[in-house]
N, C-alpha and C positions, 0 to 999 in steps of 0.2 A: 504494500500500500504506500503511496505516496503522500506524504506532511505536509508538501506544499498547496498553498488554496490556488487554484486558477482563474487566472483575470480573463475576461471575456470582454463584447463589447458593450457596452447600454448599460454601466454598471452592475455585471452580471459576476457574481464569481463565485464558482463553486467551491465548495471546502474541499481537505485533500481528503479526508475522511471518508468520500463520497467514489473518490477514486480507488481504482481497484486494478493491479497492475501485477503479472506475471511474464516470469521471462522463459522462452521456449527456445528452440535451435532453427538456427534461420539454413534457408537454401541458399544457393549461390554463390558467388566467388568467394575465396576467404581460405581456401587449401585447409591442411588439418584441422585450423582454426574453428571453421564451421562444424565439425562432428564433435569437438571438445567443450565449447563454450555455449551458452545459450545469452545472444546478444539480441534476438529478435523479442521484442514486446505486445503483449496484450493487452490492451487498457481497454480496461469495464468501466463502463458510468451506466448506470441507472436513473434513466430518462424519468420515466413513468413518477418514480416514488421520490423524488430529486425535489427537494424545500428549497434549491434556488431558484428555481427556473419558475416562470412565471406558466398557466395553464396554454396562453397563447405557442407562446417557447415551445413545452412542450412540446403540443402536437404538431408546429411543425418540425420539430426536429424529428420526431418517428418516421414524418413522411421525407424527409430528405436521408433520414441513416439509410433507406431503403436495405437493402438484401445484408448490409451490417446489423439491422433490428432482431433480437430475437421476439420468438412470441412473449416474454414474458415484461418487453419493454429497455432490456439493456443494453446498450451500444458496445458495439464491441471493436474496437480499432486493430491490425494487425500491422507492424510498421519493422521491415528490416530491411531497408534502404540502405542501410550503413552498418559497418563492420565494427562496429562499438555500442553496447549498451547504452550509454549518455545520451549518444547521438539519434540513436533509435526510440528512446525516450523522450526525448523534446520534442521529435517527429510525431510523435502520437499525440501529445500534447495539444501540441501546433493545430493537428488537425482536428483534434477536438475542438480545442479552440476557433476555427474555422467555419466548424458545423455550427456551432452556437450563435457565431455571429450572422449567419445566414438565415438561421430559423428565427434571429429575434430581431432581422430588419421590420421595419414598418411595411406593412400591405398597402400598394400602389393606389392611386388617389381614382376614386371611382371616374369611369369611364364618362364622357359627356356625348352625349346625341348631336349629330350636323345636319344640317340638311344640306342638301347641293344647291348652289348659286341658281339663278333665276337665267343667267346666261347661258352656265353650262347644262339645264334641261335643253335652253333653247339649240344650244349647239348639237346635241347628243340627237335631239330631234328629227333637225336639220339634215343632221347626215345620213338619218333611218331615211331620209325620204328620198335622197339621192341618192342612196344605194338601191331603193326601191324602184326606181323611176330604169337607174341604167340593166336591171334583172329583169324590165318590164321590156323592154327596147329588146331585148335579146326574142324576144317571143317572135310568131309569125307576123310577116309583112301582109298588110291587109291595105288594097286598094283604095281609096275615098274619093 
């Protein structure tokens, strides 16, 4: 578990207490290293049941951890980017930190109704008629 609280954006910061942090063995470069060491990180937060996060936060953060959500609400981060614990852990972090500031943007300012200008019906009009007019001229030649 990690002591440190995490700062978010919109005065948001989770305690460390809340954090839940295991280290496993990562794939990829790293020679011996990677079979001996477990430098890859797990970080658990607990969405759902989380006394910082405001209701709004919340739900969208569930809806942005997508396929990181389990069913019971917990995010789950998996970060081994780097060949060092430290740096694998601020990476998770980070993106924790990242989700939260995403979920707790403000929701976009309601949409307003236009109507179209008075000229461009009359344009748009205008040109159904000429297009009508030269598909009409295509037809048979009729005597008068």
């Amino acid at each position: 578990m990690s002591a440190d609280p995490l700062h978010a954006a919109r005065d948001i910061v989770i305690a460390g207490w809340e954090l839940g942090e295991s280290f496993i063995r990562a794939s990829g470069p790293g020679g011996q290293n990677v079979n001996k060491v477990a430098t890859a990180v797990q970080l658990r937060f607990d969405i759902r049941n989380s006394p910082s996060l405001p209701e709004r936060v919340k739900k969208n953060a569930l809806k942005l951890g997508g396929s990181r959500v389990s069913k019971d609400g917990v995010i789950i981060i998996e970060a081994n980017r780097f060949r060092t614990q430290e740096r694998n852990r601020a990476d998770a972090r980070a993106r924790l930190v990242e989700l939260i500031d995403q979920a707790s943007e403000p929701p976009p300012p309601p949409r307003r109704k236009t109507r179209p200008t008075r000229g461009s019906v009359e344009r748009r009009l205008a040109a159904k008629t000429g297009r009508g007019q030269i598909k009409k001229a295509r037809g048979k030649v009729t005597e008068d």
